[in-house]
FIVO-524510 format. One record per residue (C-alpha): residue number from 1; residue in three letters; x, y, z. Coordinates in nm, 3 decimals, m for minus. Layout:
! FIVO-524510
[NUM; ALA; [X; Y; Z]]
...
END
This chain:
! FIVO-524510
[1; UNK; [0.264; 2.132; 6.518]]
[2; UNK; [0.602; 2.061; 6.696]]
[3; UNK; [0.508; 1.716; 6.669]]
[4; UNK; [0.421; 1.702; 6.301]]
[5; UNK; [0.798; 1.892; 6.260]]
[6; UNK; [0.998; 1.633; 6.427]]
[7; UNK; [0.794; 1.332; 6.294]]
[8; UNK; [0.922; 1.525; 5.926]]
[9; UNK; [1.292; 1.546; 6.015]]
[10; UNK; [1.305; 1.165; 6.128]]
[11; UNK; [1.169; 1.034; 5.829]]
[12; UNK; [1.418; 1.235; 5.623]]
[13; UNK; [1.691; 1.116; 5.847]]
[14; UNK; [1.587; 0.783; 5.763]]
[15; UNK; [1.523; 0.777; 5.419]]
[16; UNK; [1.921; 0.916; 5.419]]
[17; UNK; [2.046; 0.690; 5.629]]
[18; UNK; [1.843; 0.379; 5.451]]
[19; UNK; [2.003; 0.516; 5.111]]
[20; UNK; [2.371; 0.538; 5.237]]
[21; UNK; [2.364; 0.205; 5.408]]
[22; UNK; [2.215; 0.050; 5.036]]
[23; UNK; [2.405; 0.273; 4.821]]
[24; UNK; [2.603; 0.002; 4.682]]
[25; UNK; [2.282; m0.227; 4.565]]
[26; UNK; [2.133; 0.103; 4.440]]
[27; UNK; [2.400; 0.137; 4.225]]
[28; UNK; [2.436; m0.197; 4.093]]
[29; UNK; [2.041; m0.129; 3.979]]
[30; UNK; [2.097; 0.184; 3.823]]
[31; UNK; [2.395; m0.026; 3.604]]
[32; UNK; [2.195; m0.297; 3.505]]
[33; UNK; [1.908; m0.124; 3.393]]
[34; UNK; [2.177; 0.103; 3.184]]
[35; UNK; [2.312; m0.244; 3.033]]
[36; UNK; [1.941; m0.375; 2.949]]
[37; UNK; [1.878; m0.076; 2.771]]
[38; UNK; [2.268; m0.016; 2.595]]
[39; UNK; [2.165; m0.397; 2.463]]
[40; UNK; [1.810; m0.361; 2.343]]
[41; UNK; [1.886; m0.050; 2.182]]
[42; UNK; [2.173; m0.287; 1.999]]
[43; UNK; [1.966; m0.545; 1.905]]
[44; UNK; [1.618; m0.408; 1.859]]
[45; UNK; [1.515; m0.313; 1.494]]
[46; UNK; [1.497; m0.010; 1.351]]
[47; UNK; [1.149; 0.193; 1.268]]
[48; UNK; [1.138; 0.465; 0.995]]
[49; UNK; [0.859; 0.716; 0.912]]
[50; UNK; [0.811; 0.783; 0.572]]
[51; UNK; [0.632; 1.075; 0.437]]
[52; UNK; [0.447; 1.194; 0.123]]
[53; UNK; [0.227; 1.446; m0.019]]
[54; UNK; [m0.123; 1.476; m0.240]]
[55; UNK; [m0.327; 1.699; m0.346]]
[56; UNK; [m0.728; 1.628; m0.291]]
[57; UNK; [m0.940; 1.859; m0.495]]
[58; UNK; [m1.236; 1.926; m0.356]]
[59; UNK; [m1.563; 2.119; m0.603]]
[60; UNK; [m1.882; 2.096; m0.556]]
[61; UNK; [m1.975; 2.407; m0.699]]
[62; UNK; [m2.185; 2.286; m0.990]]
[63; UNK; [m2.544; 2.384; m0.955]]
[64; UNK; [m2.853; 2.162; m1.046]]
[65; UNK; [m3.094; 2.333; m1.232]]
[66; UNK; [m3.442; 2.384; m1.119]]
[67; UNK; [m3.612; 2.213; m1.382]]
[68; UNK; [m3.802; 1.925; m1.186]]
[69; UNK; [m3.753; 1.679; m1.464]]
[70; UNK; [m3.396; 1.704; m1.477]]
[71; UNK; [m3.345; 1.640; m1.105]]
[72; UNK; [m3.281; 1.270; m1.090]]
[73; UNK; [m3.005; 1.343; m1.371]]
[74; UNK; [m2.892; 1.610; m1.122]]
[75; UNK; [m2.853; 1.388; m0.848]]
[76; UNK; [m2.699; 1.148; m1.105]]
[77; UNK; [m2.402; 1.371; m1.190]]
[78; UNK; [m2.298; 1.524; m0.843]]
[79; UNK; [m2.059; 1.324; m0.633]]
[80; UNK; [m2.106; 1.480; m0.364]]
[81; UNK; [m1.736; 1.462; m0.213]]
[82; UNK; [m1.622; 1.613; 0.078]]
[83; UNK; [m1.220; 1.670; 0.211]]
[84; UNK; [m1.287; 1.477; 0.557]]
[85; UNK; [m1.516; 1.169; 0.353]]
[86; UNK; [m1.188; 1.153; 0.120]]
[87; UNK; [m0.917; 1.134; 0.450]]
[88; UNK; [m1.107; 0.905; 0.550]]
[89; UNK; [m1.133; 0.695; 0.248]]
[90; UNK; [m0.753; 0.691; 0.137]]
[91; UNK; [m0.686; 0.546; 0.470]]
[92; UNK; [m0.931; 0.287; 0.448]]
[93; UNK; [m0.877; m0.106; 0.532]]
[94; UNK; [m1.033; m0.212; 0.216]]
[95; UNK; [m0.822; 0.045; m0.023]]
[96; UNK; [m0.457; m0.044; 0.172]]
[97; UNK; [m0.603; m0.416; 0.173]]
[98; UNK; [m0.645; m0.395; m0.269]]
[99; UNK; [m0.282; m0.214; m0.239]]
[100; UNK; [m0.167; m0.551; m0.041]]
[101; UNK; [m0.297; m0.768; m0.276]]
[102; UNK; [m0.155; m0.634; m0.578]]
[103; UNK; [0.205; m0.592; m0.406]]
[104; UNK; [0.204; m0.923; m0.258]]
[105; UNK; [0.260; m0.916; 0.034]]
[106; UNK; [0.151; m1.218; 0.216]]
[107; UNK; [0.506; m1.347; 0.300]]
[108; UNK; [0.751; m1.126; 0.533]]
[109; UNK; [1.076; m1.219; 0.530]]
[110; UNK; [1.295; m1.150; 0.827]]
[111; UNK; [1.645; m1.181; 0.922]]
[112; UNK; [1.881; m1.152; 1.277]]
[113; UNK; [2.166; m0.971; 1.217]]
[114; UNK; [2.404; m1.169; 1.519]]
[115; UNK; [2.548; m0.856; 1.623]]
[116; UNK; [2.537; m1.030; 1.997]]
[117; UNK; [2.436; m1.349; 2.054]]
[118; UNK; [2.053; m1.394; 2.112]]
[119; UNK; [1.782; m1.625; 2.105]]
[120; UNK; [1.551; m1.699; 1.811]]
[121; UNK; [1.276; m1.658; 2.014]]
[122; UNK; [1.301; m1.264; 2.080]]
[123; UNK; [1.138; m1.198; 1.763]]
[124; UNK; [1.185; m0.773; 1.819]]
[125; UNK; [1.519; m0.845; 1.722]]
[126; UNK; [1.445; m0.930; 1.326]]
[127; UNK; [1.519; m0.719; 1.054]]
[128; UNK; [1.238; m0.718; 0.781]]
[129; UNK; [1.466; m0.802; 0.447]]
[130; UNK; [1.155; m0.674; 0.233]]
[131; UNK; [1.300; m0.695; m0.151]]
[132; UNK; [1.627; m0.819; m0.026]]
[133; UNK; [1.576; m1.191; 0.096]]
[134; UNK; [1.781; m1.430; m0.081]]
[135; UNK; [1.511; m1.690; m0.194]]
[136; UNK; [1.105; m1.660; m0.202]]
[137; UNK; [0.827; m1.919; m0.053]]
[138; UNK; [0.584; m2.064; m0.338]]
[139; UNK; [0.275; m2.119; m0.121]]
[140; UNK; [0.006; m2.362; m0.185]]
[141; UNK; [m0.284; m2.209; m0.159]]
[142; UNK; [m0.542; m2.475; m0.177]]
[143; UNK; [m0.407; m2.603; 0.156]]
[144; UNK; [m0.435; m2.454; 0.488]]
[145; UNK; [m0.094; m2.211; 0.625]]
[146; UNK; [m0.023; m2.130; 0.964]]
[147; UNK; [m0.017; m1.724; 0.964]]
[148; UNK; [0.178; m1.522; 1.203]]
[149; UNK; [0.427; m1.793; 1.288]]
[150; UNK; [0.818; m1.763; 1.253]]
[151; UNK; [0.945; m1.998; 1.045]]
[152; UNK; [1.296; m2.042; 1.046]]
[153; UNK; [1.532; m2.119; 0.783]]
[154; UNK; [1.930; m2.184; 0.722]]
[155; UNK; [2.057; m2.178; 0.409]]
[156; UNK; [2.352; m2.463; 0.375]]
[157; UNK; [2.430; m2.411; 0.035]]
[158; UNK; [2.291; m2.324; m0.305]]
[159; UNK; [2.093; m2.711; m0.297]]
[160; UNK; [1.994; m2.708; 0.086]]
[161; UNK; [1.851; m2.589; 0.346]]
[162; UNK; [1.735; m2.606; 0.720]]
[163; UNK; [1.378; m2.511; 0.854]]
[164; UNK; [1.229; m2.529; 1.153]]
[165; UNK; [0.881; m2.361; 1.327]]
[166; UNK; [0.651; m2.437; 1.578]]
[167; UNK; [0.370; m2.266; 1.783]]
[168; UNK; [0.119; m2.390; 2.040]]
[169; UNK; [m0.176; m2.175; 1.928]]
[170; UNK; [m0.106; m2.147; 1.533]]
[171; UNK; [m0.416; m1.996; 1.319]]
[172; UNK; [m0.433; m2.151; 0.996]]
[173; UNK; [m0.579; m1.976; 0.725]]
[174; UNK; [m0.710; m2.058; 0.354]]
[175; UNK; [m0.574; m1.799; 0.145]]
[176; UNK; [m0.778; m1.868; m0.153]]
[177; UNK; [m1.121; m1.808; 0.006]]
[178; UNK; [m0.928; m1.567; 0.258]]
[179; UNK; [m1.086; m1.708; 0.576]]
[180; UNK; [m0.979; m1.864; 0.940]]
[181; UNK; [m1.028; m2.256; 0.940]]
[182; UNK; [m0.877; m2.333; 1.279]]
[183; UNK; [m0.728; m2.205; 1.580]]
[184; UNK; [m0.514; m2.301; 1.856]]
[185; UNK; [m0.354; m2.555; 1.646]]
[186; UNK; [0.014; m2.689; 1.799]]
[187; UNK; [0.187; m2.634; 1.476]]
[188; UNK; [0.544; m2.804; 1.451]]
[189; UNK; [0.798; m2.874; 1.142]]
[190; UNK; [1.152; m2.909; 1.067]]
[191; UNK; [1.386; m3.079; 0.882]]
[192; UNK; [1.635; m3.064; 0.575]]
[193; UNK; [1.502; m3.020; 0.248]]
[194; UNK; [1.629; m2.938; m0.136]]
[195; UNK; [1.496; m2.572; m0.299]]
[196; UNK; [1.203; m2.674; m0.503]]
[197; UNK; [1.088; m2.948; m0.301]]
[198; UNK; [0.751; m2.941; m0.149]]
[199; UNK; [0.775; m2.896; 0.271]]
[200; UNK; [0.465; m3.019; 0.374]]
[201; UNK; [0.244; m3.166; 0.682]]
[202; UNK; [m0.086; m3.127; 0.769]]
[203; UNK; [m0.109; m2.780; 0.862]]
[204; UNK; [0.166; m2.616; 0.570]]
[205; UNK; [0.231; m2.678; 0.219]]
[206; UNK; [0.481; m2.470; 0.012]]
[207; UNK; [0.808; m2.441; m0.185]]
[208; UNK; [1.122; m2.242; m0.116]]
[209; UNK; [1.315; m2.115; m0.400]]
[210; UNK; [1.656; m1.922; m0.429]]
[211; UNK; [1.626; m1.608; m0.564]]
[212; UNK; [1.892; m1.357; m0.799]]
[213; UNK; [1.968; m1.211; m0.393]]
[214; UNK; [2.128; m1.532; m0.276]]
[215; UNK; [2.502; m1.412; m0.217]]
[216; UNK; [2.648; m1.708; 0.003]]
[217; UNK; [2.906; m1.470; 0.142]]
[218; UNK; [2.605; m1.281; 0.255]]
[219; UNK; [2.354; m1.514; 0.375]]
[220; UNK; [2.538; m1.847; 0.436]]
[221; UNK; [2.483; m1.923; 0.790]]
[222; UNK; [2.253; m1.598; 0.861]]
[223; UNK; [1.960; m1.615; 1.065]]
[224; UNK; [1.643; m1.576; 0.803]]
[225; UNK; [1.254; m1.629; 0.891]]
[226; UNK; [0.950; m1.581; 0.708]]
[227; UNK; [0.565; m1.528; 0.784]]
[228; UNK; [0.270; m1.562; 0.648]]
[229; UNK; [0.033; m1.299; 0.720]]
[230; UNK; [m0.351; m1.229; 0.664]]
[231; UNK; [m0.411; m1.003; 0.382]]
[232; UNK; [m0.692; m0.844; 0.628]]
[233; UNK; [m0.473; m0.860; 0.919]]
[234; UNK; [m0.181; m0.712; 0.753]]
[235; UNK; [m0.388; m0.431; 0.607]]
[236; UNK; [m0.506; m0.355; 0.985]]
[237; UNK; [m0.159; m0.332; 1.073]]
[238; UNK; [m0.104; m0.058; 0.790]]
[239; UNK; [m0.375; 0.145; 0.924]]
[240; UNK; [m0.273; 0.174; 1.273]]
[241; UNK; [0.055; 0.265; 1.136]]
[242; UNK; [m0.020; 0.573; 0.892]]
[243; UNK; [m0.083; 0.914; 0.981]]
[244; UNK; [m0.291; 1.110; 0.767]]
[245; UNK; [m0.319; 1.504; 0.851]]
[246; UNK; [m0.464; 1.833; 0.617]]
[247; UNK; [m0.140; 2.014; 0.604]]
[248; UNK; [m0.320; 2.291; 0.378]]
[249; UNK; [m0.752; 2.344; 0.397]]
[250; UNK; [m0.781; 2.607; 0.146]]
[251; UNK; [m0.585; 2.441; m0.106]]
[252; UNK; [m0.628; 2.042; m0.002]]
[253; UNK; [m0.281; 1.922; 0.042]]
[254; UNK; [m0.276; 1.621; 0.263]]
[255; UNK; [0.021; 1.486; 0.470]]
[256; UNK; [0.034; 1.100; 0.467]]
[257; UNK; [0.333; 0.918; 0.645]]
[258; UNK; [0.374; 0.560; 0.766]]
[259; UNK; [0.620; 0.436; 1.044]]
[260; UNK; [0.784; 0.082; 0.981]]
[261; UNK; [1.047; m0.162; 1.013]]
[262; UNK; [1.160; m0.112; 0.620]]
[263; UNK; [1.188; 0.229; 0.446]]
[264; UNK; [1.138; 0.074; 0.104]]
[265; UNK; [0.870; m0.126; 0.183]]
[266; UNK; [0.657; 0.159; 0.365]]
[267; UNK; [0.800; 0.384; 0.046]]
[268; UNK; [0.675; 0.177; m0.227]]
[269; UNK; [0.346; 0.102; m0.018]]
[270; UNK; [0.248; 0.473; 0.040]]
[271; UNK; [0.308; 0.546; m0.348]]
[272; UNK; [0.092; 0.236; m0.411]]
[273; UNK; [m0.184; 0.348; m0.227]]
[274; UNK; [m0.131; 0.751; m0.346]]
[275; UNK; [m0.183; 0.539; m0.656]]
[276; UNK; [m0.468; 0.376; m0.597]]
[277; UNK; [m0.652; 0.653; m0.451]]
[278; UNK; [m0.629; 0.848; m0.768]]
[279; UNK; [m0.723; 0.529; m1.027]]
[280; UNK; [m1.038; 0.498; m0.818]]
[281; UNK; [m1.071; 0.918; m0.837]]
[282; UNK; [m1.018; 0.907; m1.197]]
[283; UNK; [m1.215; 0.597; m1.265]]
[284; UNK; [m1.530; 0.752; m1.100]]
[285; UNK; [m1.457; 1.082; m1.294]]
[286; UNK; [m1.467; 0.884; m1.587]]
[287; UNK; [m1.827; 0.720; m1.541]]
[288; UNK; [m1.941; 1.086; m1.485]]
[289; UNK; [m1.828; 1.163; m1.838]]
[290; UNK; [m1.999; 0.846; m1.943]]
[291; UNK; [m2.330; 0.953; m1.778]]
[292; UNK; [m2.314; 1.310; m1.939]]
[293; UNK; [m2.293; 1.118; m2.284]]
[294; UNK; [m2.550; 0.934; m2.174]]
[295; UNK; [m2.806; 1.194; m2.053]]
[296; UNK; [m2.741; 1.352; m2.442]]
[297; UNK; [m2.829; 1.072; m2.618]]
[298; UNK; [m3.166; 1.028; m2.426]]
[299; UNK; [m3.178; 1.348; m2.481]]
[300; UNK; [m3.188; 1.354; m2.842]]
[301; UNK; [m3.395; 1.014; m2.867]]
[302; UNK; [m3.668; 1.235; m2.654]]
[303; UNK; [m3.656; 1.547; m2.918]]
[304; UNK; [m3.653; 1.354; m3.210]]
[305; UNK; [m4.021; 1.139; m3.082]]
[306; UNK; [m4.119; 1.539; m3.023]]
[307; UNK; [m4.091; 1.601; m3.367]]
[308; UNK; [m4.205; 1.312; m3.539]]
[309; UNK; [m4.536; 1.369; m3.295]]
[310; UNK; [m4.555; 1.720; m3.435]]
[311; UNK; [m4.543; 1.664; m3.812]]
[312; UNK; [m4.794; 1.400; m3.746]]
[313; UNK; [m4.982; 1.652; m3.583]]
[314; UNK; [m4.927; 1.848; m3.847]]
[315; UNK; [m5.054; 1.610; m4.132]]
[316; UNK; [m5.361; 1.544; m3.948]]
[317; UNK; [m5.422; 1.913; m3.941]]
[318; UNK; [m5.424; 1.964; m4.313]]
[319; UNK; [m5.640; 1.686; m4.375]]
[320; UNK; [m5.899; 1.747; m4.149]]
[321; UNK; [m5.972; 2.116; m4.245]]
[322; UNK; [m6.083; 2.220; m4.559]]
[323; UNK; [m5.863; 2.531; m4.528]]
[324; UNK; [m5.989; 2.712; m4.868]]
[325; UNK; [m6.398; 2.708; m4.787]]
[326; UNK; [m6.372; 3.069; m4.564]]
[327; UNK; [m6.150; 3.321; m4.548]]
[328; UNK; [m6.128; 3.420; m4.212]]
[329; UNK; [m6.077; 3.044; m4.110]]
[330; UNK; [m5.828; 3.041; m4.388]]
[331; UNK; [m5.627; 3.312; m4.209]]
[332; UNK; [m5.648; 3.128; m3.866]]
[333; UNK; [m5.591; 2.810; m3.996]]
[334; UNK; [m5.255; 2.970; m4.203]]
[335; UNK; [m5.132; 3.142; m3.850]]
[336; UNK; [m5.209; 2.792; m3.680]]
[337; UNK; [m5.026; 2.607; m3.967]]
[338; UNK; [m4.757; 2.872; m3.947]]
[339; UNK; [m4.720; 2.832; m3.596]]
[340; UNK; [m4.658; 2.462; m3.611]]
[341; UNK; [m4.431; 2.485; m3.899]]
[342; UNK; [m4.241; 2.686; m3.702]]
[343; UNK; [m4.180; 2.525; m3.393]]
[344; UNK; [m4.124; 2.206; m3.633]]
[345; UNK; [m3.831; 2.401; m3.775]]
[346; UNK; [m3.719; 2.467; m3.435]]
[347; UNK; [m3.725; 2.123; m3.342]]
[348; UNK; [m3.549; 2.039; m3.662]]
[349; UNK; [m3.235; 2.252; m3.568]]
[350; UNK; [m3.204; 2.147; m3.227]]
[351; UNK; [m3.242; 1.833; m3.323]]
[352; UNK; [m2.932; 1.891; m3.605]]
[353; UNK; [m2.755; 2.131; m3.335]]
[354; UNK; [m2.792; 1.834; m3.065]]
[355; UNK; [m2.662; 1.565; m3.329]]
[356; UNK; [m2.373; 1.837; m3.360]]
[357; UNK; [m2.313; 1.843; m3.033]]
[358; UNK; [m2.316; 1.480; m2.983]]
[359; UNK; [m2.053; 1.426; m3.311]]
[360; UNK; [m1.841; 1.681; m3.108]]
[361; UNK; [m1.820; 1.534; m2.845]]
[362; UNK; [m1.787; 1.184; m2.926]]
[363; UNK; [m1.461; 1.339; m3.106]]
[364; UNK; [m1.310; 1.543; m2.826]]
[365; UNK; [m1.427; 1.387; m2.495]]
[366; UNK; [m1.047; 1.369; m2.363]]
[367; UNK; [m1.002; 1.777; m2.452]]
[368; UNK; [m1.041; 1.992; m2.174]]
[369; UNK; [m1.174; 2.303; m2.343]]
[370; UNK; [m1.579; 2.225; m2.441]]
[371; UNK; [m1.739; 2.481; m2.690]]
[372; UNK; [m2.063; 2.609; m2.530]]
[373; UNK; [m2.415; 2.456; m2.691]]
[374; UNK; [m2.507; 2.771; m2.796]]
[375; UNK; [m2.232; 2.792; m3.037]]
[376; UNK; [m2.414; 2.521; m3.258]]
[377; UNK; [m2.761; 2.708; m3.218]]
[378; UNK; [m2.896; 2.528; m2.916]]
[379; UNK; [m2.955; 2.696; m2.558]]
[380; UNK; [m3.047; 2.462; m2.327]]
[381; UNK; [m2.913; 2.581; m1.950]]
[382; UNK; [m2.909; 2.211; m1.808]]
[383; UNK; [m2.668; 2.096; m2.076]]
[384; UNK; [m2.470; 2.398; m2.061]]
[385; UNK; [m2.375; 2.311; m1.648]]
[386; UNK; [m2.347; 1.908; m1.737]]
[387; UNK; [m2.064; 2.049; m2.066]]
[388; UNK; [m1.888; 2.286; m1.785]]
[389; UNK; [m1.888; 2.002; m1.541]]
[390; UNK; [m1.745; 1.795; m1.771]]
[391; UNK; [m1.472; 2.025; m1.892]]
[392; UNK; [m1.378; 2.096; m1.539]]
[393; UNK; [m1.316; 1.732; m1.445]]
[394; UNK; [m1.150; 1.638; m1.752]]
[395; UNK; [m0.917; 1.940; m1.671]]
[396; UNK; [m0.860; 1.865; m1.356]]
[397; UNK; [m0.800; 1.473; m1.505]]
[398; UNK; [m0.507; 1.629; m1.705]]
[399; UNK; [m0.386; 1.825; m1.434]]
[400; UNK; [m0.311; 1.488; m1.250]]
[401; UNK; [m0.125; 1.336; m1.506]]
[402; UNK; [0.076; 1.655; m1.550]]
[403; UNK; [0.184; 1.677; m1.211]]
[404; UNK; [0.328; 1.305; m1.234]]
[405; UNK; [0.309; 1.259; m0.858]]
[406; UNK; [0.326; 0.899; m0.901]]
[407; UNK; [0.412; 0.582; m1.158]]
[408; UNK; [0.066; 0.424; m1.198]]
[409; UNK; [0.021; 0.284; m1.499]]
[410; UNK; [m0.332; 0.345; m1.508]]
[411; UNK; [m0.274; 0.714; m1.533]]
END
């Protein structure tokens, strides 16, 4: 135990002593690392999280009715959502990847800002110029582009400019079909070349234009890059960068935010896909309506062979019988004809009342308020659920628009 004690207090004594003899070189550590990190924080870009809001409704209240016939147009009608299949949706590779596609986004643009002097080849230290980059890049698309590769260019003046890029293990990529043709390629170009004119070798093909952002006081002698990027890739990228969380269960409000190296790129892409989300919602809302029109025209063609079967029935009756010979069989014959003239009266009027019903709507499909079947004479408890489901979504359709939570112009 003694032992144990003293064995303690010399390595203490040590460590001390080791520390004051090296305090100096301990020091000098402790200041460096403090300089490495006073400098990257310099020259490092920025990230920004970006938030926004929507509102998933979620009802799958309507009932199908028990009628055993009806139950494939049951099935045909529900959609059979669900809050955690929708999260999972609006964060989806193929929905950002359509959102990517119609913002175009296959070209980053990238500038240094020279606040110290630095390599080109610490590429942490770009600034993504998204909107603000002083000229654009025309790519040919039926030849093959290196993707993720820094391309550098100087602007000289408003007719010229410098470029220069190369990489050891360059991908190139077909961007019309949207698939890999090579790897590992040793990709390597530079030169001087006029805006408009084609750069081109074997492995890149494109044009570089000046844009209304070229301010020479701005840009003349700056640092600038572009990329190409994979649509897929990109959209990947996107992905691992949002954050989707249920802020609210009982009402559906959803929390989406996205962390990137421009605010007004991340801004514009999470109203995009918002967007996006609800065109596809609506659009899918909208063959639902469709299908309801649909199930009351068949419907109607199915009544109206009912009918025309009866009065056939009907005729055939009367001239089969000789209805005047007896009496009794007179009076059971008149009941039977009554009978059937009867229910071919009721078939008449739901046929007229289903006609009514089918001019009604056809007029006020985008109303949200649906009169009931049964006020045009016609009870029927299958159509009364599909009307209700159909008010309810084209309510809810309206409320969307009303709340204006974004600037689609599909809404």
């Amino acid at each position: 135990m003694e032992k144990s004690s003293n064995n303690q207090n010399i390595d203490i004594k040590f460590l001390v002593n080791l520390i004051l003899r090296n305090w100096i070189y301990l020091l000098l550590t402790t200041l460096v690392f403090i300089a490495v990190a006073v400098v990257y924080l310099k020259i490092s870009s920025k990230t920004f999280r970006v938030s926004t809001k929507i509102l998933i409704n979620i009802d799958n209240s309507g009932q199908r009715s028990g009628n055993s016939d009806l139950l494939d147009v049951g099935e045909l009608m529900s959609q059979n959502k669900s809050l955690q299949n929708e999260l999972v949706y609006i964060g989806s590779t193929p929905l950002i990847k359509e959102v990517i596609d119609e913002m175009n986004l296959v070209t980053s643009y990238y500038m240094q800002e020279g606040r110290i002097p630095i390599p080109r080849e610490l590429m942490f230290t770009l600034t993504d110029i998204y909107e603000q980059s002083p000229f654009i890049v025309v790519l040919d698309e039926n030849h093959p582009q290196p993707i993720n590769t820094m391309i550098y260019i100087g602007i000289r003046d408003d007719r010229t400019f410098a470029i220069a890029g190369f990489n050891q293990e360059t991908t190139l990529f077909d961007f019309k079909n949207e698939s890999t043709i090579q790897t590992g390629v040793d990709f390597n170009i530079s030169g001087i070349y006029s805006f408009g004119a084609t750069v081109e070798n074997d492995h890149c093909s494109f044009k570089i234009l000046l844009n209304s952002n070229f301010n020479p006081e701005q840009f003349l002698g700056k640092e600038l890059f572009f990329e190409f990027n994979s649509p897929s890739s990109l959209a990947a990228k996107f992905r691992n960068s949002l954050y989707i969380q249920l802020s609210d269960r009982e009402s559906g409000m959803v929390d989406l935010s996205l962390r990137w190296s421009n605010p007004n790129l991340a801004s514009e892409l999470l109203e995009n896909l918002v967007g996006k989300y609800i065109d596809k919602d609506l659009q899918a809302k909208n063959r639902l309506a469709n299908s309801t029109i649909e199930y009351i025209d068949k419907q109607l063609s199915n009544i109206s062979g009912t009918l025309g079967r009866s009065e056939q029935q009907l005729q055939n009756f009367r001239s089969s019988y000789d209805v005047m010979s007896i009496d009794e069989k007179t009076r059971n014959l008149s009941r039977q004809i009554t009978d059937l003239e009867s229910r071919r009266d009721d078939l008449s009027s739901d046929l007229r009342s289903l006609r009514q019903i089918e001019n009604y709507f056809e007029t006020n499909k985008d109303e949200s308020n649906f009169a009931a079947p049964s006020l045009f004479g016609f009870e029927d408890e299958v159509l009364s659920t599909l009307i209700q489901e159909m008010a309810r979504l084209a309510s809810e359709k309206q409320e969307l628009i009303n709340r204006n939570q974004i600037k689609s112009p599909r809404l």
